[in-house]
VOBA-1610 file (N, C-alpha, C; in pm, whole numbers, padded with zeros to 5 digits, always signed):
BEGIN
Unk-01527+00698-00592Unk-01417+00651-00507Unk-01320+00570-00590Unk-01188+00609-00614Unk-01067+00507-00609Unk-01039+00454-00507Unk-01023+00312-00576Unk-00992+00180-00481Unk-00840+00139-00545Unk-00743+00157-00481Unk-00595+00082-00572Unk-00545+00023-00497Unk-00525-00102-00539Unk-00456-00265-00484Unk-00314-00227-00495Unk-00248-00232-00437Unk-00078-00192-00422Unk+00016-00370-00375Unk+00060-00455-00484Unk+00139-00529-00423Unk+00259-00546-00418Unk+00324-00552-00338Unk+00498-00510-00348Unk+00589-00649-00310Unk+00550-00750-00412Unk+00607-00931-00391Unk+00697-00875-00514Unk+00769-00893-00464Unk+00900-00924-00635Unk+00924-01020-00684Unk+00833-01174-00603Unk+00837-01289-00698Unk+00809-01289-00853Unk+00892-01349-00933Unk+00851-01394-01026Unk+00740-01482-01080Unk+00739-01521-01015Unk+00606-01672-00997Unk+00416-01576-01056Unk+00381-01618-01124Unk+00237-01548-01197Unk+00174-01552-01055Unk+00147-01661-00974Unk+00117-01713-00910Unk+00109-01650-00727Unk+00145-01501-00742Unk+00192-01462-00606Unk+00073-01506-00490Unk+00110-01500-00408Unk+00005-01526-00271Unk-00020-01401-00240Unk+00060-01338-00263Unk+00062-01168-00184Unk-00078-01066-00286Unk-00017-01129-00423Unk-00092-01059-00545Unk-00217-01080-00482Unk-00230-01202-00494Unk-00390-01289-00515Unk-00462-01250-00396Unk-00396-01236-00232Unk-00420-01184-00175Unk-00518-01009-00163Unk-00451-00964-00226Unk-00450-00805-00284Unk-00573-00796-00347Unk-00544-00877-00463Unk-00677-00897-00551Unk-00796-00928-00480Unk-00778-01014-00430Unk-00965-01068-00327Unk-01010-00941-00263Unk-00912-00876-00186Unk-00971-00803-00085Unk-01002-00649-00183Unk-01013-00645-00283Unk-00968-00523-00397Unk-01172-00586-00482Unk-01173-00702-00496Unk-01283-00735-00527Unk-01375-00748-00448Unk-01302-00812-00312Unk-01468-00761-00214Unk-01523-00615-00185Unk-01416-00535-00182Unk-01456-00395-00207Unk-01551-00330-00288Unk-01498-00398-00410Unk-01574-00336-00527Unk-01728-00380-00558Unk-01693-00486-00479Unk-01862-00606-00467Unk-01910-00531-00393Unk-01920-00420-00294Unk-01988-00404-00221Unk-02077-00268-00273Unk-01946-00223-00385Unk-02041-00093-00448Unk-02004-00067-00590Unk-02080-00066-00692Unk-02056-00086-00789Unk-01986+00022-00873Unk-02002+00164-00767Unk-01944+00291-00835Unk-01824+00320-00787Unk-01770+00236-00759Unk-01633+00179-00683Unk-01570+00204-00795Unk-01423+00250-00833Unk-01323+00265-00944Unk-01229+00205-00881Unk-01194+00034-00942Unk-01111-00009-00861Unk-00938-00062-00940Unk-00828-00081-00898Unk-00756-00138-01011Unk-00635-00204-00904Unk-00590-00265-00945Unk-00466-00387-00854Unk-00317-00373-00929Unk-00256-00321-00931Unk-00140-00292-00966Unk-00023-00400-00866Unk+00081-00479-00952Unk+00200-00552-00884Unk+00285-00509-00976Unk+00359-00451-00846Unk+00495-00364-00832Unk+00565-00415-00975Unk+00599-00521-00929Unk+00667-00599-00996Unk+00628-00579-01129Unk+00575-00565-01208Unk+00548-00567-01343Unk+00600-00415-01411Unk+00644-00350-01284Unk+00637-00241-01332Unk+00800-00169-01376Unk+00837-00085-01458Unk+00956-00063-01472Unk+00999+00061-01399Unk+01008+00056-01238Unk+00980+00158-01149Unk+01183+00215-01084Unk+01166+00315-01146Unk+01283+00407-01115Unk+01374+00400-00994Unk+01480+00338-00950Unk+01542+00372-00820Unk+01536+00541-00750Unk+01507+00536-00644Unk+01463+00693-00608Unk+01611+00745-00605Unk+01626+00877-00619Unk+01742+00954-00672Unk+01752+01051-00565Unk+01658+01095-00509Unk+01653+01204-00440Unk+01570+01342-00492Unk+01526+01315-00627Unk+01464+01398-00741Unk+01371+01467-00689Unk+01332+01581-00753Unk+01166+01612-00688Unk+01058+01487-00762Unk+00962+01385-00720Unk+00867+01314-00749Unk+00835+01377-00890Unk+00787+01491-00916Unk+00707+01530-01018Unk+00825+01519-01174Unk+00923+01492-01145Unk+01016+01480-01228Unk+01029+01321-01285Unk+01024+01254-01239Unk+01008+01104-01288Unk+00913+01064-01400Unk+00939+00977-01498Unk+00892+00947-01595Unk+00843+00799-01630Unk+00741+00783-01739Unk+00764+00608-01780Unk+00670+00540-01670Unk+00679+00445-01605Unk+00619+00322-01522Unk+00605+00423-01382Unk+00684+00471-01347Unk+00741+00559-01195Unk+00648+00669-01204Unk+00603+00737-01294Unk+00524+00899-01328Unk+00406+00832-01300Unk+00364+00720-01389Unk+00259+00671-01398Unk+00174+00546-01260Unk+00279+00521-01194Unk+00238+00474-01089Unk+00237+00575-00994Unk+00314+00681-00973Unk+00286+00765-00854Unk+00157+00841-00899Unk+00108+00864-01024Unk-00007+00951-01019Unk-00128+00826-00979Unk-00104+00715-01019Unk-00245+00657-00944Unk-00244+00666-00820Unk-00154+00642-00763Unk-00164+00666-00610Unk-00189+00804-00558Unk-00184+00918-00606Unk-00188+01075-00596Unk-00343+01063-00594Unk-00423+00971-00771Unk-00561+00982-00788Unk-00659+00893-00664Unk-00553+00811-00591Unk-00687+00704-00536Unk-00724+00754-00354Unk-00837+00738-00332Unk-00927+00813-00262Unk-00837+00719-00120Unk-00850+00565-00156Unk-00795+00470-00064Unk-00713+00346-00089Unk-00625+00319-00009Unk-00549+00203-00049Unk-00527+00045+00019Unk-00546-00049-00078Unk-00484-00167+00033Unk-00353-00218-00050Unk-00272-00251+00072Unk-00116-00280+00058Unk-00124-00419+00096Unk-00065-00439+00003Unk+00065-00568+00035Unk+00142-00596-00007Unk+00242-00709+00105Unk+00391-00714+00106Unk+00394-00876+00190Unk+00492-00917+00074Unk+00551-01080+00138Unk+00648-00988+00308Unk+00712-01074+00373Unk+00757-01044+00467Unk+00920-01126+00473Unk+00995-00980+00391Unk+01159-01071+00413Unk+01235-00953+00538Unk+01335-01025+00584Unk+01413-01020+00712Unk+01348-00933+00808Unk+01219-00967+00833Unk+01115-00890+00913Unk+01054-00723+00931Unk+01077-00726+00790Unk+01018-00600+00709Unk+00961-00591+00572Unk+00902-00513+00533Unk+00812-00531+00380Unk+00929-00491+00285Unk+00948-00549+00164Unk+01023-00562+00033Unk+01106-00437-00012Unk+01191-00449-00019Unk+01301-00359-00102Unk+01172-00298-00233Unk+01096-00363-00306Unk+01083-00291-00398Unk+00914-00188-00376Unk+00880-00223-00247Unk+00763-00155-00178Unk+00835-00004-00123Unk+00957-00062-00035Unk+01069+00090-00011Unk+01074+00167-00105Unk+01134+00118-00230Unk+01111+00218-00335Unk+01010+00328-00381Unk+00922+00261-00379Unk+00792+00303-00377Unk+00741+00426-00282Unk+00765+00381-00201Unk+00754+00477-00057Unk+00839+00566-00051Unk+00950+00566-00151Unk+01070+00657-00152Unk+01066+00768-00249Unk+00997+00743-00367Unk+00969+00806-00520Unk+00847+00890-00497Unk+00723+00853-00433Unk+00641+00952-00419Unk+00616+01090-00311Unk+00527+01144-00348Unk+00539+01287-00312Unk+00543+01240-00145Unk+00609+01348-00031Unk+00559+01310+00062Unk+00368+01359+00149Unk+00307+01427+00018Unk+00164+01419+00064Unk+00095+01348-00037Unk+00169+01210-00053Unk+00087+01137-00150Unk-00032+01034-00118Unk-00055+01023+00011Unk-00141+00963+00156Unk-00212+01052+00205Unk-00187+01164+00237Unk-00263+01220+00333Unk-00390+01245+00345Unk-00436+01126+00490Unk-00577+01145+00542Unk-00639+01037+00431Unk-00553+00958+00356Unk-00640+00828+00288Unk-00647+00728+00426Unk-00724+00630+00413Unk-00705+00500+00441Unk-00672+00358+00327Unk-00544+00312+00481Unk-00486+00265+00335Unk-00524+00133+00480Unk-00559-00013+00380Unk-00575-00130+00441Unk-00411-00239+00408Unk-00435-00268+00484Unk-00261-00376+00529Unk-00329-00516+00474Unk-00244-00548+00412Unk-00186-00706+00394Unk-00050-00781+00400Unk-00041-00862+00451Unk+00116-00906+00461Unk+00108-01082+00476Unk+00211-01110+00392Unk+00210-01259+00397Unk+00343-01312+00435Unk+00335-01420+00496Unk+00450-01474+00545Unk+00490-01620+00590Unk+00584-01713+00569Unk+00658-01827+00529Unk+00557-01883+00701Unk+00553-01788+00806Unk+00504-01849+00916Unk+00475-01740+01004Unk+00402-01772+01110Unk+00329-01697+01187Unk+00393-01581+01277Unk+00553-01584+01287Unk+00642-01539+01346Unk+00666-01401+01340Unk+00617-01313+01254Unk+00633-01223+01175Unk+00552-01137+01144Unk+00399-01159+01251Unk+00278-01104+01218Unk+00249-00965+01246Unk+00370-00895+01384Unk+00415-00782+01399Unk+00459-00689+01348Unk+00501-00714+01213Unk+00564-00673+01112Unk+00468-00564+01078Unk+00322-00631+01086Unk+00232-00464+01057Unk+00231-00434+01109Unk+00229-00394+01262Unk+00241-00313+01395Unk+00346-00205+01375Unk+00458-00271+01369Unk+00596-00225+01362Unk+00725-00198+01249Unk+00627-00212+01176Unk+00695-00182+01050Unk+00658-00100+00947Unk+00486-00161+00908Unk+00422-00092+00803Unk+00358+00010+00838Unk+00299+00032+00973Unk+00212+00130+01072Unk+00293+00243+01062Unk+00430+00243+01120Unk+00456+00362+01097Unk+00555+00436+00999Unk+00572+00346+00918Unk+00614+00410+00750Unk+00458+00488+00700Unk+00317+00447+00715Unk+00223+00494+00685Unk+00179+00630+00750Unk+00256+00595+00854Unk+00200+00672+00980Unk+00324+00821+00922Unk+00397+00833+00853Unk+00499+00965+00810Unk+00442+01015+00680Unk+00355+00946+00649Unk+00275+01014+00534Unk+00133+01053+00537Unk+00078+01065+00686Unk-00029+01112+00737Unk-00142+01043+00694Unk-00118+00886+00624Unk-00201+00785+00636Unk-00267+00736+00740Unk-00392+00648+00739Unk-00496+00638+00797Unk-00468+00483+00826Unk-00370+00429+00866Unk-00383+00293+00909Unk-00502+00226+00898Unk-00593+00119+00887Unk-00687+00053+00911Unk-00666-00063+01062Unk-00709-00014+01175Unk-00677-00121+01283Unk-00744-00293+01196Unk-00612-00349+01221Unk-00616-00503+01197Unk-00603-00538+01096Unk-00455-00547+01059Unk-00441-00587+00910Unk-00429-00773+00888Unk-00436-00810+00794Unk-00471-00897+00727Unk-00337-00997+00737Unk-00291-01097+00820Unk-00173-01134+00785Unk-00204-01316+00721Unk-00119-01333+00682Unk-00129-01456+00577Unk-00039-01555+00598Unk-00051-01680+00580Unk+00063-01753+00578Unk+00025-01908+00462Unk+00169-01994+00466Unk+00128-02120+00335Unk-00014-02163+00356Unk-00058-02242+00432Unk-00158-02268+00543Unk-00290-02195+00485Unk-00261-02137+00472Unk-00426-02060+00424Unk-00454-02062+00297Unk-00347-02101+00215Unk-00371-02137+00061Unk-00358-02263+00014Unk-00434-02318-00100Unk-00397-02453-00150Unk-00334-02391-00261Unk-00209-02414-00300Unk-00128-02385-00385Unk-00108-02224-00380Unk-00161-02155-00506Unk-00140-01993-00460Unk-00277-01944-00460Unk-00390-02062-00429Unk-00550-01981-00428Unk-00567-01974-00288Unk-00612-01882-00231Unk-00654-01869-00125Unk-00774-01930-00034Unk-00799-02034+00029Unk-00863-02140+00018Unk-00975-02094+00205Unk-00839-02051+00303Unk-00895-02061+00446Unk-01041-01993+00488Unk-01144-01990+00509Unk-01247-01908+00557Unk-01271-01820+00646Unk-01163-01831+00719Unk-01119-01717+00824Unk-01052-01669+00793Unk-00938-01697+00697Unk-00834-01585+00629Unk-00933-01478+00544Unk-01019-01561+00447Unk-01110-01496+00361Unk-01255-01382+00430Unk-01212-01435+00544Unk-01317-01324+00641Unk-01272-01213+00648Unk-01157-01228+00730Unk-01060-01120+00720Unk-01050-01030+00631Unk-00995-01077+00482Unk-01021-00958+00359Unk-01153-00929+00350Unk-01251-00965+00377Unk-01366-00893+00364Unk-01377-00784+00482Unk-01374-00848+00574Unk-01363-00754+00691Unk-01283-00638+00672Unk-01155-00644+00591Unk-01079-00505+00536Unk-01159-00446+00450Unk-01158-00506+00305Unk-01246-00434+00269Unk-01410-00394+00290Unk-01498-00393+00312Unk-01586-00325+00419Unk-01516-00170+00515Unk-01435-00227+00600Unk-01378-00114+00662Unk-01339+00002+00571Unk-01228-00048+00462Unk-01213+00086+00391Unk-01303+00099+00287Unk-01408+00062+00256Unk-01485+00116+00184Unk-01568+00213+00229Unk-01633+00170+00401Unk-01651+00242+00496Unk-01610+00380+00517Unk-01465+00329+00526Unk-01392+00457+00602Unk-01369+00548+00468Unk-01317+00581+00369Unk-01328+00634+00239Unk-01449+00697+00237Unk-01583+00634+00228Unk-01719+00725+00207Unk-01712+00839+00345Unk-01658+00815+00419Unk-01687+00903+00548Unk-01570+01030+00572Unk-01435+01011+00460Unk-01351+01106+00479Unk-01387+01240+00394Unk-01363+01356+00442Unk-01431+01485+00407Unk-01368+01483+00262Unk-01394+01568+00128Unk-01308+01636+00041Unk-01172+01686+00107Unk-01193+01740+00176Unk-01066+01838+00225Unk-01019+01707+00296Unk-00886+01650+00279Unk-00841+01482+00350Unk-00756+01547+00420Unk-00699+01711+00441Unk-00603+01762+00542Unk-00694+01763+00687Unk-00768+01770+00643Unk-00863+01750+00819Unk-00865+01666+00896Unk-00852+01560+00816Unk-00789+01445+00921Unk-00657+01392+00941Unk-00563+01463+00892Unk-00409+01442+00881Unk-00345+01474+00985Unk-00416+01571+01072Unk-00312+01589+01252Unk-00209+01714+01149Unk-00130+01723+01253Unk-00030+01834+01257Unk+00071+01796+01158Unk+00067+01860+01095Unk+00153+01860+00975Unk+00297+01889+01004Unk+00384+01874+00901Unk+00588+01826+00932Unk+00596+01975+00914Unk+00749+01938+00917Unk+00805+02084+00851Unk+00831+02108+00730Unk+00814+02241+00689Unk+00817+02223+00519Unk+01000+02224+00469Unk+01007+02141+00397Unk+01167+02104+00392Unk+01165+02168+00223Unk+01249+02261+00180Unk+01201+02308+00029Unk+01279+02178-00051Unk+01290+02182-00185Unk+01323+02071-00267Unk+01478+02108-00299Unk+01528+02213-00273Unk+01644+02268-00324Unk+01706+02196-00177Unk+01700+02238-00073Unk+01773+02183+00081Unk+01770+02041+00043Unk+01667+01933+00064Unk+01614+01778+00004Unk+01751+01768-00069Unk+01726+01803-00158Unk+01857+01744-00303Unk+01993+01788-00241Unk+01992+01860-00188Unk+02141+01905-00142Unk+02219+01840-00060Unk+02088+01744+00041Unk+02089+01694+00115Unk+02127+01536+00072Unk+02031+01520-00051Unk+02046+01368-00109Unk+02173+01343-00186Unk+02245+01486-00241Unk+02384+01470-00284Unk+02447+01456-00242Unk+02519+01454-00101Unk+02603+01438-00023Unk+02619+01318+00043Unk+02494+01195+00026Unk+02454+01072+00107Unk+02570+00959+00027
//
């Protein structure tokens, strides 16, 4: 099983809440099974391509190499700080550059952090169904975060820290139980849009 930590904070700060976040729940996973293949990737470090409209398989450098881990990993947990009550310009990207069956029938686990409690909907209504167009596997009850639960940028609360365990468990869970064939649990599939229409389409925007 691939396990890949996805964090999409564009802080500068070593120090992210979102990262560190990511990370715990990426290690309780892996604590739970040792043949776990796990790795934590932040966005941010990465030198990731503005999407063009390109076919995916065409991208090179940081962008080639981050969309194929995500192509290789069985399951995912996400996170994202929470600005003007949606997940990060550079998480969009992300979501924009890869294939659109680069999910399908994974489970991917939610994290989201935020300045205050106001904003906790944001996975309901924001991240649910951006996941939900790539025939991802939501995990019911994502993980939301706020200052409050950390002393500085370590994650300190015991009920926050339940929580990431409680995610990971679930998708470690849910991963051992999805078939080889991951179209079986994907529901009814889109329409096939060819790559020549796509671009023709993205030239004119």
């Amino acid at each position: 099983m691939n396990l890949l930590g996805l964090s999409g904070s564009p802080s500068r700060n070593a120090a992210s809440r979102t990262l560190s976040a990511v990370k715990q729940a990426v290690e309780y996973a892996h604590a739970q099974d040792s043949v776990i293949n796990s790795e934590t990737i932040n966005v941010r470090d990465l030198e990731i391509e503005l999407c063009d409209g390109r076919d995916p398989a065409l991208y090179e450098g940081d962008t080639k190499t981050l969309i194929d881990k995500i192509l290789a990993a069985d399951a995912l947990i996400l996170g994202t700080p929470v600005y003007r009550g949606s997940y990060t310009g550079i998480l969009k990207n992300v979501f924009d550059v890869i294939p659109n069956d680069a999910l399908v029938g994974k489970p991917v686990g939610i994290v989201v952090t935020g300045s205050t409690q106001h904003h906790y909907l944001v996975i309901e209504h924001e991240i649910k169904p951006l996941l939900g167009f790539f025939h991802a596997h939501s995990l019911p009850g994502g993980v939301y975060l706020t200052p409050e639960h950390y002393n500085d940028s370590v994650l300190v609360d015991e009920g926050a820290l339940e929580r990431l365990q409680q995610l990971a468990t679930a998708i470690v869970q849910f991963a051992k139980h999805v078939p080889n064939d991951r179209n079986l649990l994907a529901g009814a599939s889109g329409p096939e849009i060819p790559w020549e229409s796509r671009l023709k389409g993205a030239n004119k925007l």
